[in-house]
N, C-alpha and C positions, 0 to 999 in steps of 0.2 A: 763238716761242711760249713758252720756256721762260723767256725775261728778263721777259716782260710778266706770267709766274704770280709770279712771285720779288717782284717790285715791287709786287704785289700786297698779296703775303705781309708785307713790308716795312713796308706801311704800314699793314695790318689794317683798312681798311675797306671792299677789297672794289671800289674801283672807284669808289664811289658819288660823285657831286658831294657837295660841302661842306653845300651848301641843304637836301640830302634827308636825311644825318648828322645835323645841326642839329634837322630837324622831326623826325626820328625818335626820338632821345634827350630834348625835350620831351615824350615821352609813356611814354617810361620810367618806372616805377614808381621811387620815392625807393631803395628795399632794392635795387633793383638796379643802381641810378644809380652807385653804388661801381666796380662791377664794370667799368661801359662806360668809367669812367674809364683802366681797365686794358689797354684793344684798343690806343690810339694814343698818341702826341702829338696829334695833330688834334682826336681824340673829349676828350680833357682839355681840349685848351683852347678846343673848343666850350663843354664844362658853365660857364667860369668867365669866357666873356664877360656884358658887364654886362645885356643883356637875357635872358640865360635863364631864370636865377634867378626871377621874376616870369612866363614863360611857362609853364613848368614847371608853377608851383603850381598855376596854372590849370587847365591839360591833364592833368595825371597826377592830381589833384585830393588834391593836399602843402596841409599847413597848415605856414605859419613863421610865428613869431613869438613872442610873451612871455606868460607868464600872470605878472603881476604882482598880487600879493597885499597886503591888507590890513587894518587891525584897527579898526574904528571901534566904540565902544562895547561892547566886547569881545566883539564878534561879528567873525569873519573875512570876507571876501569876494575873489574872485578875478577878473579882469578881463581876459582875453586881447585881444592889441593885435598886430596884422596886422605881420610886418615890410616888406611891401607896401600901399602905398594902393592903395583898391579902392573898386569900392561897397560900402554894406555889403550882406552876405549875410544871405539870409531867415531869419525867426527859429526856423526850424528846423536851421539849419545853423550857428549861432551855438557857439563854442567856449565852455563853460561849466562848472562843476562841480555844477549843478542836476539833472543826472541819478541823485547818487547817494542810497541811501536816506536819509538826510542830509542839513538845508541848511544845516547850520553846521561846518565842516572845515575841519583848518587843512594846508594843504601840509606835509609833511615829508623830501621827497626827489624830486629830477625826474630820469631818463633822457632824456636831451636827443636823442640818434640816435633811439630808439625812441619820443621823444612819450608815455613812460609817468610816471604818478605813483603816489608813495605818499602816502597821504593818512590822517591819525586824525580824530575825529569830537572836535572841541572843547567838545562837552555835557558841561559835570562830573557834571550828575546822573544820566546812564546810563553813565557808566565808557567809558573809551577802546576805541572800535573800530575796526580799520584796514582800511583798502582799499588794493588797488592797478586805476589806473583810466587808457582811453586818452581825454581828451576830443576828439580829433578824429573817433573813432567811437562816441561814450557807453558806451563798453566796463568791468564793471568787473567784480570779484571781492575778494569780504570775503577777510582773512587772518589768520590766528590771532592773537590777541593774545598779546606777548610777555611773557614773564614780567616788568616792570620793578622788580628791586630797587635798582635805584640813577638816581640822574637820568641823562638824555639831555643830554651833548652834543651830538651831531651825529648826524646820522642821513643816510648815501648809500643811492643808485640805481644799479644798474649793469645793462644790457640789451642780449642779440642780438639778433638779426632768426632769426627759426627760419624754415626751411627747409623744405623739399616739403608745405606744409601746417598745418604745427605752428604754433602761436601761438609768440610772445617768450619767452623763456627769460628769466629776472630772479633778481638777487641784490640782497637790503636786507643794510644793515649797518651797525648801530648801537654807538655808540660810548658808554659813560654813564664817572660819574666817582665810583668807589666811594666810598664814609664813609671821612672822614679819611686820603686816601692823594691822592700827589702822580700821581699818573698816572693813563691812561685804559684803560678795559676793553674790545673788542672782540667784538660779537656777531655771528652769520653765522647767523641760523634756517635752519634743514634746512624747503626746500619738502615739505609734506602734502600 
């Protein structure tokens, strides 16, 4: 009895056939999908055979893929593109950035693990306001506007997965390029 716990233990999954690991971990939630990679060899190289990826999305109901962005008549528009072929999904379910109060926004920052964006409002005549927004669930929350005295370089994303409840935790960080100096400035806003 003692060799068959050990072997068990060994191999962290408990026993289970391969098939029932397989179906189980497609219904794994994405936040947690990390973690199951961490029981086995097995349960890893279940996640990263070639039909999972497309079960998954299905079953734990994951969006992948691109919002690809762009500028026609100096209007922006954004177009998210399935990294799986699919039918398409009802137009309520459509990845979009029409949810926000705002239909002219320009992308400024994506957290890729967490599916979040930060997004400014590209209208010059009301003055820049930002969001940060999940379009896989039309999730969003306006955020202070930062002080901008000098242009925007670059502007990142960075995001957890929060835990027992809590929404994502997020850092922006914006980089601009003071008057007449050879280097860049670094921003980090303190969340309000």
């Amino acid at each position: 009895m003692a060799s068959s716990s050990s072997s068990m233990d060994a191999s962290g999954d408990g026993g289970l056939p391969e098939d029932q690991v397989f179906e189980m971990l497609t219904r794994v939630s994405l936040d947690d999908l990390a973690a199951c990679r961490q029981v086995s060899k097995q349960w890893r190289r279940l996640t990263y055979e070639p039909g999972f990826a497309p079960l998954h999305c299905r079953r734990a109901a994951a969006v992948s893929g691109y919002l690809v962005q762009t500028v026609a008549r100096s209007r922006y528009h954004a177009t998210f593109v399935s990294a799986y072929p699919s039918p398409p999904p009802p137009p309520e379910l459509v990845v979009s950035l029409g949810f926000l109060p705002s239909a002219h926004v320009r992308v400024e920052a994506v957290s890729p693990h967490r599916g979040l964006l930060c997004c400014v409002e590209a209208d010059a005549t009301r003055g820049a306001r930002y969001y940060v927004c999940k379009p896989a669930t039309r999730q969003w929350r306006a955020l202070p506007c930062p002080r901008v005295r000098y242009r925007t370089a670059a502007t990142a994303m960075l995001a957890r997965p929060g835990g027992g409840g809590r929404s994502a935790d997020f850092k922006i960080v914006r980089f601009s390029i003071p008057s007449l100096r050879d280097c860049l400035r670094c921003e980090v806003p303190a969340r309000r």
